[in-house]
C-alpha positions as CSV (number, residue, x, y, z in Angstrom):
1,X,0.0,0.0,0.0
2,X,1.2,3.1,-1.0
3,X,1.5,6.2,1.8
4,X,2.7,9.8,1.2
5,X,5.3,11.1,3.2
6,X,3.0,13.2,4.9
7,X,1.0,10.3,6.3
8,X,4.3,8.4,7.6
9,X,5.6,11.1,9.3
10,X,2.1,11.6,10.9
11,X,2.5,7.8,12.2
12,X,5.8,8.4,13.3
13,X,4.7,10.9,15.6
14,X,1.7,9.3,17.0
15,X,4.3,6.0,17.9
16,X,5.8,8.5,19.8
17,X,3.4,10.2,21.2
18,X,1.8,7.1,22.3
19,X,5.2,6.1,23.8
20,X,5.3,9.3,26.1
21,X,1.8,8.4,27.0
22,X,2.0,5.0,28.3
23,X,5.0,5.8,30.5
24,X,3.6,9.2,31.8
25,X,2.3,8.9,35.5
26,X,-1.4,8.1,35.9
27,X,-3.2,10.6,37.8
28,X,-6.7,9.2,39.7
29,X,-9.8,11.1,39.3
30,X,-9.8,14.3,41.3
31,X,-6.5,14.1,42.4
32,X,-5.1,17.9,42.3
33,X,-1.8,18.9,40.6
34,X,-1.6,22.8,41.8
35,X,1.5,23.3,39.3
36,X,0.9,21.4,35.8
37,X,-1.1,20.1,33.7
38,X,-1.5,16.4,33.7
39,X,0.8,15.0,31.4
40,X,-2.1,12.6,30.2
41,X,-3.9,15.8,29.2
42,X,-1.3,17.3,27.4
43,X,-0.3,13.9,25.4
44,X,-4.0,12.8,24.6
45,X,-4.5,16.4,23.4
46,X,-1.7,15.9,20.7
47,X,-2.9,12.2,20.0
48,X,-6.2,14.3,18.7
49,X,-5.6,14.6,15.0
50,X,-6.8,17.7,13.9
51,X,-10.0,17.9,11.8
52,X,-9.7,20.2,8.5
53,X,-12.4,22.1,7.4
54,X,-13.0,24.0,3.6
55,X,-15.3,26.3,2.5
56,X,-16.2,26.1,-1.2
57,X,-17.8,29.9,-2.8
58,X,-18.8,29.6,-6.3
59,X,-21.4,29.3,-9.5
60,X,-22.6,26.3,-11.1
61,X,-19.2,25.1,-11.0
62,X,-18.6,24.6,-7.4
63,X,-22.0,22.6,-6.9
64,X,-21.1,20.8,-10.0
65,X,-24.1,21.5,-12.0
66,X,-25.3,18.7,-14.1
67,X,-23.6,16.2,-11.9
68,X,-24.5,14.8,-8.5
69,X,-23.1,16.6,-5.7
70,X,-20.4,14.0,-4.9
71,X,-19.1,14.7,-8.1
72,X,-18.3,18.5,-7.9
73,X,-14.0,19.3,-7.0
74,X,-15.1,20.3,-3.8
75,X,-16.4,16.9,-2.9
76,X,-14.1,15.0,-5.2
77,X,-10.9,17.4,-3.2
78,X,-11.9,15.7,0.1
79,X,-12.3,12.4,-0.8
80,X,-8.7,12.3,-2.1
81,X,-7.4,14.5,1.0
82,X,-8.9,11.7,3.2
83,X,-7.7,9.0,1.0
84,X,-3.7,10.6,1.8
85,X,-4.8,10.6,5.5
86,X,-5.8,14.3,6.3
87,X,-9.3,14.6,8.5
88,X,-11.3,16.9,6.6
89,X,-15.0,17.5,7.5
90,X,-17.7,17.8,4.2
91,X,-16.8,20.7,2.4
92,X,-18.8,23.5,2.7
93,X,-20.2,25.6,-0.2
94,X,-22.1,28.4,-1.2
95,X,-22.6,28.6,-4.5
96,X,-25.6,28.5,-7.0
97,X,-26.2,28.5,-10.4
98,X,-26.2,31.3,-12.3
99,X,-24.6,33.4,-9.8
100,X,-22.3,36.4,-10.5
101,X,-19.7,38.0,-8.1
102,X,-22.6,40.9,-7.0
103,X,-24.7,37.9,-6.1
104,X,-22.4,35.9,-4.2
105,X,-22.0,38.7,-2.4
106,X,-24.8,38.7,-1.3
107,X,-25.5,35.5,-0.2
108,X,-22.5,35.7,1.6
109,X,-23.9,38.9,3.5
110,X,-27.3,36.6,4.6
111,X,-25.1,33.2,5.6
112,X,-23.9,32.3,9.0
113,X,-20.6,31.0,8.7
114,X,-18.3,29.3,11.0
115,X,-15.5,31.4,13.1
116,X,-13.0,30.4,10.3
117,X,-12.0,27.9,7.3
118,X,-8.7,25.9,7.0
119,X,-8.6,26.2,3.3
120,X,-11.3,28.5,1.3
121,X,-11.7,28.3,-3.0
122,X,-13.2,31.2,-4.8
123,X,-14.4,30.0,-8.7
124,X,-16.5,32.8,-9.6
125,X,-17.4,35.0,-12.9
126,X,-18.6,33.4,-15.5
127,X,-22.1,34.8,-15.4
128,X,-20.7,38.5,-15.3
129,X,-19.0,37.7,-18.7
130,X,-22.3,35.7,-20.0
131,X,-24.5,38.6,-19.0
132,X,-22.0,41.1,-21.0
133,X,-21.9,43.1,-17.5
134,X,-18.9,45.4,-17.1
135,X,-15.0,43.8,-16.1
136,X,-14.6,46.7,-14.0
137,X,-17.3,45.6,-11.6
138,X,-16.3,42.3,-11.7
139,X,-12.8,43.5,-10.9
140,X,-14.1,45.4,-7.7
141,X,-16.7,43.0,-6.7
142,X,-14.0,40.3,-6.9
143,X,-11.3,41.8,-4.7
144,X,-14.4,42.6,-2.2
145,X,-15.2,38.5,-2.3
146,X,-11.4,37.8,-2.1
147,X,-10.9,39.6,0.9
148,X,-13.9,37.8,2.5
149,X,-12.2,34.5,1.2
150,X,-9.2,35.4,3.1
151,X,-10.9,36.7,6.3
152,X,-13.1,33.0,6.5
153,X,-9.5,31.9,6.5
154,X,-8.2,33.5,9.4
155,X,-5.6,36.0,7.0
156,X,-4.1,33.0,5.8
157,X,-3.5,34.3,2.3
158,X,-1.8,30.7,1.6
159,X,-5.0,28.8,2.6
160,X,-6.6,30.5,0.2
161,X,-6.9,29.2,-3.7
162,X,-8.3,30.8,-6.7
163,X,-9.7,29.0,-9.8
164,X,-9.6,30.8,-13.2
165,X,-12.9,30.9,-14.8
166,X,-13.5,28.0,-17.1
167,X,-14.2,28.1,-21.3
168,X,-17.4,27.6,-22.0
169,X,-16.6,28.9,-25.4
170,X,-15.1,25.4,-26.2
171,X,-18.4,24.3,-25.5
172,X,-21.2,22.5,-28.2
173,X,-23.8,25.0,-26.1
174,X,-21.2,27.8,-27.9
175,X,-21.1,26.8,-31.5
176,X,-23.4,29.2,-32.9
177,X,-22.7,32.3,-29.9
178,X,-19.2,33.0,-31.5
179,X,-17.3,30.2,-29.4
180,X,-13.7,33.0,-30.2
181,X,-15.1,35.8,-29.3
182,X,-16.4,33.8,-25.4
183,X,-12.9,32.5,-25.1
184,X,-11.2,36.0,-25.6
185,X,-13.5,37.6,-23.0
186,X,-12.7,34.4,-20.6
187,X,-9.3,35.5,-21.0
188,X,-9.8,39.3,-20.2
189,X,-11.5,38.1,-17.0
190,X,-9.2,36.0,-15.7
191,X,-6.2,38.2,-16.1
192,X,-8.3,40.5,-13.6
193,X,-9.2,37.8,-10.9
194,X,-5.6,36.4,-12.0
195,X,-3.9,39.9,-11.2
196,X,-6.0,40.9,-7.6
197,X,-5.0,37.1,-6.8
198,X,-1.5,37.8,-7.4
199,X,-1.7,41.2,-5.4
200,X,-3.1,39.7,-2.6
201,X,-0.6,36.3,-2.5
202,X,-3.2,33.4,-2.8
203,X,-2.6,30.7,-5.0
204,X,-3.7,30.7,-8.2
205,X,-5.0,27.4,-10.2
206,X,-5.4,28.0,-13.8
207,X,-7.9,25.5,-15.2
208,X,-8.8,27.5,-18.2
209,X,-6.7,25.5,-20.3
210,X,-7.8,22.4,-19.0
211,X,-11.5,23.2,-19.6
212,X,-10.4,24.1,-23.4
213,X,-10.2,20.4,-24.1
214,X,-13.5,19.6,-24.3
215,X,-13.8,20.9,-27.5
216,X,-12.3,17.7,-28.7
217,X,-13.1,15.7,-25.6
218,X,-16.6,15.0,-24.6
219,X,-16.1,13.0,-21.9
220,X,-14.8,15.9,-19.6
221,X,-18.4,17.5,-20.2
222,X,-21.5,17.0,-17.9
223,X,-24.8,15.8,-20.1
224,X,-26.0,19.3,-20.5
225,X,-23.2,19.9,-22.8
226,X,-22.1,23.1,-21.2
227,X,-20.9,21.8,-17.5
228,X,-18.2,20.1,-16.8
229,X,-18.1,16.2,-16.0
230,X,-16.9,14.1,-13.0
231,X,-13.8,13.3,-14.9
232,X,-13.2,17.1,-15.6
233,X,-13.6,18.3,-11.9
234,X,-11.1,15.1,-10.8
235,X,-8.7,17.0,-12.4
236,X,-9.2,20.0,-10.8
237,X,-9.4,18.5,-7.7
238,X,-6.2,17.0,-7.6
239,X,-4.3,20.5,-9.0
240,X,-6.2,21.8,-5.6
241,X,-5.1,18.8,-3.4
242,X,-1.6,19.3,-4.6
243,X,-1.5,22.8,-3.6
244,X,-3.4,22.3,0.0
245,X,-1.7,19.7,1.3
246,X,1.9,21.8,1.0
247,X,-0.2,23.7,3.5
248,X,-1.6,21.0,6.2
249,X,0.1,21.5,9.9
């Protein structure tokens, strides 16, 4: 069986913990130490692996429209961070279909969240370049939602990971919308969430690219034609579990 180095050294450290443990002094209930902490305390504290949590905000593309949910990177990211050994809870995401930046926004302002994230995505602007609305408001409304990305994270910039917008342009839904002219405007909105991404020193996960291939490849589309499939968002999903687990404590 095959085990990252992550995951060894993980086990290395619970051998020992569990070493320190079992020749620490046993304490009986109620007995008072006015100095310390009991040492069974401390170890069993540290024998606790710590449980990961990610917030997912998004469009179509984070629910993985088309698809069922367990199919979406979100899910997909978990299931191969729990596979490597990491404790992550479900991820959590707010996203719908159809949404652009103004309207995640909002959302966001009528959600209770929790205190903070471990790791936090932001996929998000497709439907501002659909609806023809202005890049400059997606470039301010996208730094707004960035900065709330990085403040569910605690200000930890590096837990924080943006995905370029995908091309639907290389869609069969495109063929008769002027599939060049959708892939150049893709392009002049993700050099703006590229650029605030960059500013702000999150990671950056150009799937663009990636997406393009489905103008040749069919099976990395959903049934609707226009979404991408299971297969597609695996590949996402292990770009992003690349980049997060260079980040796990």
């Amino acid at each position: 069986m095959f085990f990252t180095a992550g995951t060894q050294r993980r086990r290395e450290m619970r051998t020992q913990w569990k070493s320190l443990f079992y020749s620490a002094p046993l304490r009986l209930c109620g007995e008072k130490n006015e100095n310390q902490q009991s040492p069974n305390f401390v170890i069993l504290h540290m024998l606790s692996p710590k449980k990961y949590s990610y917030l997912a905000l998004g469009d179509s593309y984070s629910i993985g429209e088309a698809l069922p949910l367990a199919e979406s990177f979100p899910y997909q990211t978990i299931q191969l961070l729990r596979k490597a050994g990491y404790d992550f809870q479900a991820a959590e995401i707010i996203a719908k279909t159809g949404w652009t930046t103004d309207e995640l926004l909002g959302a966001i302002s009528q959600t209770i969240f929790a205190t903070t994230y471990d790791f936090v995505s932001l996929l998000i602007g497709v439907n501002n370049q659909y609806r023809g609305m202005p890049i400059e408001e997606y470039s301010s409304t996208f730094e707004i939602l960035l900065q709330k990305a990085i403040s569910f994270s605690d200000k930890r910039n590096d837990h924080v990971f943006v995905l370029s917008i995908p091309d639907w342009g290389a869609t069969p839904i495109a063929i008769d919308r002027n599939p060049a002219f959708i892939s150049a405007q893709i392009d002049l909105f993700n050099e703006v969430n590229k650029t605030i991404a960059l500013q702000y020193n999150v990671n950056y996960l150009d799937i663009t690219e990636e997406t393009r291939k489905a103008a040749t490849d069919e099976s990395l589309l959903a049934a609707d034609k226009l979404h991408p499939s299971g297969k597609a968002y695996s590949i996402w999903a292990e770009e992003l579990v690349k980049k997060i687990e260079t980040c796990v404590d």
